[in-house]
C-alpha positions in Angstrom: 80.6 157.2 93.7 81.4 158.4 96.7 82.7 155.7 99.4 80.7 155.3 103.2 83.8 153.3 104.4 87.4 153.1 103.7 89.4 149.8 105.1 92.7 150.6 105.8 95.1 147.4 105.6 94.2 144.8 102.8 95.5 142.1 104.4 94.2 138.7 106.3 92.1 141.2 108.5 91.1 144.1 106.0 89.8 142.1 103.3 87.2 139.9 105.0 85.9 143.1 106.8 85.7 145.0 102.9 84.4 141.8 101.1 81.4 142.0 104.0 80.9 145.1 103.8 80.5 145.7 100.1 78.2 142.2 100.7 75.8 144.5 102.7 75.7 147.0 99.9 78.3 149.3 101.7 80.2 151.6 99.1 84.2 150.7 100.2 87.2 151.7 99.6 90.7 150.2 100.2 93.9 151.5 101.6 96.8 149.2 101.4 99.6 150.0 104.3 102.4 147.3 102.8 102.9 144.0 101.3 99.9 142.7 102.7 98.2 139.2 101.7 94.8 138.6 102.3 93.1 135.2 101.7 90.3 135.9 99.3 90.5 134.1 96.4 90.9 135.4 93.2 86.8 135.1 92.0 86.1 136.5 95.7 88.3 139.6 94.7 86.2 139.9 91.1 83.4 139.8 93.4 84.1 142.5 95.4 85.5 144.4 92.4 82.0 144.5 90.3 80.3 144.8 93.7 81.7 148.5 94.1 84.6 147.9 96.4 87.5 150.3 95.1 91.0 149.5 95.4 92.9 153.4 95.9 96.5 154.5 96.9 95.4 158.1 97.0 95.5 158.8 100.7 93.2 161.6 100.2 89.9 159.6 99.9 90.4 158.3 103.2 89.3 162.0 104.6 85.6 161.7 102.4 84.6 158.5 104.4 81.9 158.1 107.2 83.8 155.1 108.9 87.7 154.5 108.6 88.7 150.9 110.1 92.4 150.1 110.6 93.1 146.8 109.7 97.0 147.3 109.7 99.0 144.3 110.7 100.7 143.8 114.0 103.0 140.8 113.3 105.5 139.7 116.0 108.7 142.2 116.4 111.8 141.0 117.3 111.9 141.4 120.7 108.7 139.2 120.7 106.0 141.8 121.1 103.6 143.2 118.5 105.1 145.5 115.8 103.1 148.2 115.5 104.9 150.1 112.7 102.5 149.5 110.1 99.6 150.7 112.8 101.4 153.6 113.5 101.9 154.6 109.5 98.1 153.9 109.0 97.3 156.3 112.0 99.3 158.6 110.3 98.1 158.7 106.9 94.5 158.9 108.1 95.3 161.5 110.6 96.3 163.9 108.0 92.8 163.7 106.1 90.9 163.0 108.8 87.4 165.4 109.1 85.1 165.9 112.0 82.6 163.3 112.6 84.6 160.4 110.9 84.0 156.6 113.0 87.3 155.8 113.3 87.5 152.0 114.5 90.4 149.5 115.1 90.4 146.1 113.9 94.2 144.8 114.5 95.1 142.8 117.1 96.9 145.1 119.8 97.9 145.0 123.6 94.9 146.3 125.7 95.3 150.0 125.7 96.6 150.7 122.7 93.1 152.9 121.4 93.6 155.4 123.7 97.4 155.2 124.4 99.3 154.9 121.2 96.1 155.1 118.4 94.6 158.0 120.1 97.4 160.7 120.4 98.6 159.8 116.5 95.0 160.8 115.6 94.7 163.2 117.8 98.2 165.3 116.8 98.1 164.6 112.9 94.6 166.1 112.4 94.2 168.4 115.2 90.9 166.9 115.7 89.8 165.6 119.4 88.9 162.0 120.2 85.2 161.5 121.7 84.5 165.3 120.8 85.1 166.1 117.2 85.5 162.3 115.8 84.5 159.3 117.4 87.3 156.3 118.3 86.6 152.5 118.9 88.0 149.2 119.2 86.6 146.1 117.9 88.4 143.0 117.7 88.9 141.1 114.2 86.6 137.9 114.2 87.5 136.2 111.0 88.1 132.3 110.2 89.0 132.2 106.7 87.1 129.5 105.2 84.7 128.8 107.7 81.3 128.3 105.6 78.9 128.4 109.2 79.8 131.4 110.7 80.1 134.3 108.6 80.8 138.6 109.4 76.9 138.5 109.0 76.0 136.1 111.7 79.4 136.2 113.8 78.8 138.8 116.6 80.5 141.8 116.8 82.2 143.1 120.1 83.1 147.1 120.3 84.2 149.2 123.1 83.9 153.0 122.3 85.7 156.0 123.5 82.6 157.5 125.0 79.3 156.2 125.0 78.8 158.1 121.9 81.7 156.3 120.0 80.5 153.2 121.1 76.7 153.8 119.4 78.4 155.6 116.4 80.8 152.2 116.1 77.6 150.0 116.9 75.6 151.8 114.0 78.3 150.6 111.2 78.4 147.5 112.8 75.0 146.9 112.6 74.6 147.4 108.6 77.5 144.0 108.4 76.0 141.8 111.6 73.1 140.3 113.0 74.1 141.2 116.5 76.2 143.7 118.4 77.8 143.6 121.7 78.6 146.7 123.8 81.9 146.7 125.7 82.6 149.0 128.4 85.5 150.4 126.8 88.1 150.5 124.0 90.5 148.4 126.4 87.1 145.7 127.5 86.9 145.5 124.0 91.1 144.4 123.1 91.4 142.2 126.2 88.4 140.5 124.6 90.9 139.8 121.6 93.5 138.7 123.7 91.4 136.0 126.0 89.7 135.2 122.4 93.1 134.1 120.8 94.7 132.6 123.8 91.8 130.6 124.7 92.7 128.8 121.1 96.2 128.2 121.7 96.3 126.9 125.0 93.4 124.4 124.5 95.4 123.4 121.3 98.7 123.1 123.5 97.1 121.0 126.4 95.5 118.2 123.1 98.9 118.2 121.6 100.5 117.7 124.8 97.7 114.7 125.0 98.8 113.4 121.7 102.5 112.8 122.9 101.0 111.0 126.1 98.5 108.9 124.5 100.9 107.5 122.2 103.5 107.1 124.4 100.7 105.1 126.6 99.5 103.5 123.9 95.9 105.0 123.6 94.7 106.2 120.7 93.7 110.4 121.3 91.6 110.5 118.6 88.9 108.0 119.5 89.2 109.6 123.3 88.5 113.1 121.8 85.4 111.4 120.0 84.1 110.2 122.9 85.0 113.3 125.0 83.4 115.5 122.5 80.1 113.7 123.3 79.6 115.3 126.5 77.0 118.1 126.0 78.3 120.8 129.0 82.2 121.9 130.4 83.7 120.5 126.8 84.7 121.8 123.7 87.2 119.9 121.5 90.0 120.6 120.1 92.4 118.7 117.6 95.9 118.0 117.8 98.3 119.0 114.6 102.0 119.6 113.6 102.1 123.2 115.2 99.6 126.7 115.1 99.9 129.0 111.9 98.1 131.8 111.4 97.4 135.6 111.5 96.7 135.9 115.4 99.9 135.3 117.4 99.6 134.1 121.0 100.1 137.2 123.7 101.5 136.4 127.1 102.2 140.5 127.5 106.0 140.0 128.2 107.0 142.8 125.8 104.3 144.6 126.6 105.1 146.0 130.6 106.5 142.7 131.7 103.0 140.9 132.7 103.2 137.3 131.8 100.6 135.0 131.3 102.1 131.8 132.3 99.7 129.4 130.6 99.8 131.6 127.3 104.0 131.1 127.7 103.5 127.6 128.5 100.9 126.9 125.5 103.7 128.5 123.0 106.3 126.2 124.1 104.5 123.0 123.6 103.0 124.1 120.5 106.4 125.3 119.4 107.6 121.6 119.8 105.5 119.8 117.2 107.3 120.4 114.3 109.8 119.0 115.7 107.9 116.0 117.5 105.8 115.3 114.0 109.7 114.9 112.5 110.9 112.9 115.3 107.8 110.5 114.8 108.2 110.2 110.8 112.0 109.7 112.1 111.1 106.9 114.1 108.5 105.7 111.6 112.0 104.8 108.8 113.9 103.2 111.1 111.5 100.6 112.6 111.1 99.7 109.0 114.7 99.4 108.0 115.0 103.2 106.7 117.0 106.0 107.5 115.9 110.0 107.7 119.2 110.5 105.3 118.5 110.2 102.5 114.9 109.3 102.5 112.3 110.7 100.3 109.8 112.0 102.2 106.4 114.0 100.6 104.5 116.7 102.7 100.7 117.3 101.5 99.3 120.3 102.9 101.7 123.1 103.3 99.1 125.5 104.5 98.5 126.4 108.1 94.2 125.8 107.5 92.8 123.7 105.1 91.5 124.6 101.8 92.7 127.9 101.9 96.5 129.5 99.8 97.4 131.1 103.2 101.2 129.8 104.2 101.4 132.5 106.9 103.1 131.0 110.5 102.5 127.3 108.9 103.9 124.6 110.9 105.4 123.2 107.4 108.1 125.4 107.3 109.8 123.7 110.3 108.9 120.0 109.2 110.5 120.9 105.9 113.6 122.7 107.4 114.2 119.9 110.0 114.0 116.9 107.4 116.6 118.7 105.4 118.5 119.5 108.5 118.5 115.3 108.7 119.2 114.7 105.1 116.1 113.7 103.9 115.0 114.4 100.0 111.5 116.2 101.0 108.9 117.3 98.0 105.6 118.6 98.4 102.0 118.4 97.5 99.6 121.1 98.2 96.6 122.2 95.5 96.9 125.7 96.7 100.3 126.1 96.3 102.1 126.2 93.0 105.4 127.1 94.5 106.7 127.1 97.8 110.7 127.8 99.2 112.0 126.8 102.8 114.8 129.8 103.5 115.0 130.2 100.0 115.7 127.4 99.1 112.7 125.8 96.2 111.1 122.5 97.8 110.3 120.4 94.3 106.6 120.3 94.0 105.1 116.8 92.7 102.7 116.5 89.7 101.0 113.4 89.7 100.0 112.4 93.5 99.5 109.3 93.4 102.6 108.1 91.8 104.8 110.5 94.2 102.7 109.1 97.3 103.7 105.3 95.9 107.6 106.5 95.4 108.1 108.1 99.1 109.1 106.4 101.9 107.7 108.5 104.0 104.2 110.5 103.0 103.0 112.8 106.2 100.2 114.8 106.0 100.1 117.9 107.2 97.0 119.6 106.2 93.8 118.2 105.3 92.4 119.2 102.0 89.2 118.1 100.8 90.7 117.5 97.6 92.7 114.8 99.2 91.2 111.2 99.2 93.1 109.9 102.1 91.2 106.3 101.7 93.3 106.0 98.2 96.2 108.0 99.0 96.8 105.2 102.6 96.3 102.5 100.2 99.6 103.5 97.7 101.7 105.1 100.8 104.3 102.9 101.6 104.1 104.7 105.3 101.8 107.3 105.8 102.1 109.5 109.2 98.7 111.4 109.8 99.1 114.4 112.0 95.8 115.6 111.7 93.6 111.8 112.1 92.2 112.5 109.0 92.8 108.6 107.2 90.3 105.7 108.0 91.3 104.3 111.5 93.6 101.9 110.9 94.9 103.1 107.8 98.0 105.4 108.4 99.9 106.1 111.8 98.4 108.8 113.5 99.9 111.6 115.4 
C-alpha cells in the first residue's frame, strides 16, 4: 500500500509523530537516520506495526510520499551547540527522491533560521526542486511528553510556520488529520523560536525551584509544602518540582554557538541545574556521616535511573552523575529501576538488585531518584535504614527530602 507520510528519524521525536499518525489512520512509513532510540514500548511498536506503519531503509520510498517530516536528532556537539549532522544527512537522502508537490516539514529542534538557512539550500541543491514554488517547506516544533496520559498529539496543539502562506496551509492540512487544533505562525523562524522559548521556559523555572530547594533546607523550611501551598494560587503561578538534575531529549539553548547571542537566564538555569547531581551526592554525603557512616565504603542503592518516570528512556539522566560521583567517593552503589535490566556508568556495569526490599533494608543509604509508580515508597521508608527523597515523593515525614 502505498504510504501518505514518511517520518524520517525513529527516534524520541520520530516515533510519537508515526505512532500518531498511523493512530489517525495515516498510511506511514519510517526512515531511520542512525542509532536512534525512541520511547515506545515494545506493545506500542506491535501496535503501530499491525496498524500499517512500515519500517523501510530503502531511501527511494521517501520520494512516493505526500508529507516527509524530519525528525533527525540534533544532540549537543562539542563545542556546545546543536549537531546537525544527522539533519543534514536526512536533508540529503530526501533531497535526492524528492518530487514536486511533496510537504516537506521539520520536527527537530534547531536554532531559529535553520528552515530556510541550512534545511532549505540542502533541499533545494539535492533535488533541483524550489522551496515555496515546486515543494512546500515548514517548521513545526516537536511537542511530545513521553508518557504523559492527558495531553496527547491528538489534543496537544500544533504550531507551524510555513515558507509561504501556501506552505503554511499545505503543513496545516497534514496537521489537521493528527490534532484537534492548529496554530499558524508567521514563519518557519516564528515557528523554531517558539521551540526554543518552549524548552527554556522548562529549564529555567526548574533551575529557579532547585535553587529554592538548597535555600529552604539550608533555612530550614520545608519546599515541598511551600510549593503546595504556592500552587494554590489560581493566576501568575505554575509549579514546578525540584529533582537531582534535567534529562531528556530537548537540550537547553542559550544561542552561544549559534552567532554568539546569549541568553543569560538560559546560561544561568544550566548551571544550577548542572549542580544537583552533585548537591543530591553531597546531601546523601552528609546524610552517613551525621549517623556515624562514611561515603567510602558505604552501600548506597539508586531507584530510578531514568530521567521521567515510568518510561526505559536513560537519555541525559541525572543518574549517571550521582552514580559516577558516589564511586568517585568510594561508595559501593547498586541500582533499582523496573525499566532497566542493565545499566553501565563509563562502562563500567552498576550491579542491579533483585529483590527490593531486602536490598533497600541492606543499604545505608537508599536515594530515590525517579518516581515509579511501581515503587511503594510508604513500605520501601519503612525498611530504609536512610532514605534521601529527591523528588518528595515518600509520606511527609518519612524519608529526608531534597
Amino acid at each position: 500500500m502505498p504510504a501518505d507520510l514518511a517520518v524520517i528519524g525513529l527516534g524520541p521525536y520520530g516515533l510519537p509523530l508515526a505512532q500518531a499518525a498511523v493512530a489517525a489512520g495515516v498510511a506511514t512509513i519510517g526512515y531511520r537516520t542512525g542509532p536512534e532510540a525512541g520511547s515506545l514500548s515494545p506493545a506500542e511498536q506491535r501496535r503501530m506495526l499491525s496498524g500499517g506503519f512500515r519500517p523501510t531503509t530503502n531511501a527511494t520510498e521517501l520520494g512516493r510520499v505526500r508529507t516527509a517530516v524530519i525528525c533527525a536528532p540534533t544532540p549537543r556537539g562539542a563545542d556546545g551547540g546543536l549537531d546537525l549532522s544527522q539533519l543534514e544527512a536526512a536533508a540529503r537522502t530526501l533531497a535526492a527522491h524528492l518530487r514536486p508537490h511533496t510537504t516537506v516539514i521539520l520536527e527537530s529542534p534547531v536554532y531559529p533560521g535553520t528552515t530556510e538557512e541550512f534545511l532549505r539550500p540542502l533541499l533545494e541543491e539535492g533535488s533541483g526542486l524550489r522551496a515555496g514554488r515546486d515543494f512546500h517547506l515548514a517548521y513545526s516544533p516537536s511537542r511530545v511528553d513521553p508518557g504523559n496520559r492527558d495531553f496527547t498529539p491528538a489534543n496537544t496543539p500544533k504550531v507551524i510556520g510555513g515558507l509561504t502562506p501556501a506552505c503554511t496551509e499545505s503543513a496545516a492540512a497534514f496537521y489537521g488529520r493528527l490534532t484537534d487544533k492548529v496554530v499558524r505562525a508567521r514563519g518557519p523562524r516564528e515557528a523554531e523560536t517558539v521551540q526554543l522559548l518552549e524548552t527554556n521556559y522548562r529549564h529555567v523555572n526548574i533551575a529557579l525551584v532547585n535553587e529554592m530547594a538548597v535555600l529552604c533546607h539550608d533555612l530550614g523550611v520545608d519546599l515541598w509544602d511551600v510549593v503546595r501551598c504556592a500552587e494554590t494560587k489560581p493566576f501568575g503561578f505554575q509549579a514546578f518540582r525540584p529533582g537531582p538534575g534535567v534529562g531528556g531529549h530537548a537540550v537547553p539553548q542559550d544561542l552561544t554557538a549559534h552567532g554568539g547571542r546569549t541568553l543569560r537566564m538560559v546560561e544561568l538555569a544550566q548551571q544550577v541545574n548542572n549542580r544537583m547531581p552533585g548537591y543530591v551526592v553531597q546531601r546523601g554525603a552528609t546524610l552517613l556521616n551525621e549517623h556515624g557512616k562514611s561515603a567510602r565504603g558505604a552501600r548506597v542503592l539508586l531507584l530510578g535511573v531514568t530521567y521521567k518516570p515510568d518510561l526505559a528512556d536513560l537519555h541525559g539522566t541525572p543518574a549517571q552523575e550521582v552514580a559516577l560521583r558516589l564511586l568517585e567517593l568510594g561508595a559501593s552503589v547498586s541500582y533499582h529501576d523496573p525499566h532497566v535490566p542493565a545499566w553501565s556508568v563509563l562502562d563500567r556495569p552498576v550491579p542491579r538488585v533483585d529483590s527490593l526490599y531486602e536490598a533497600v533494608a541492606d543499604a545505608d543509604l537508599t536515594i530515590l531518584l525517579q518516581q515509579h509508580r511501581t515503587y511503594d515508597l510508604q513500605g520501601l521508608s519503612v525498611k530504609a535504614q536512610l532514605l534521601l527523597d529527591t523528588r518528595g515523593a515518600a509520606p511527609t515525614g518519612a524519608a529526608h527530602r531534597l
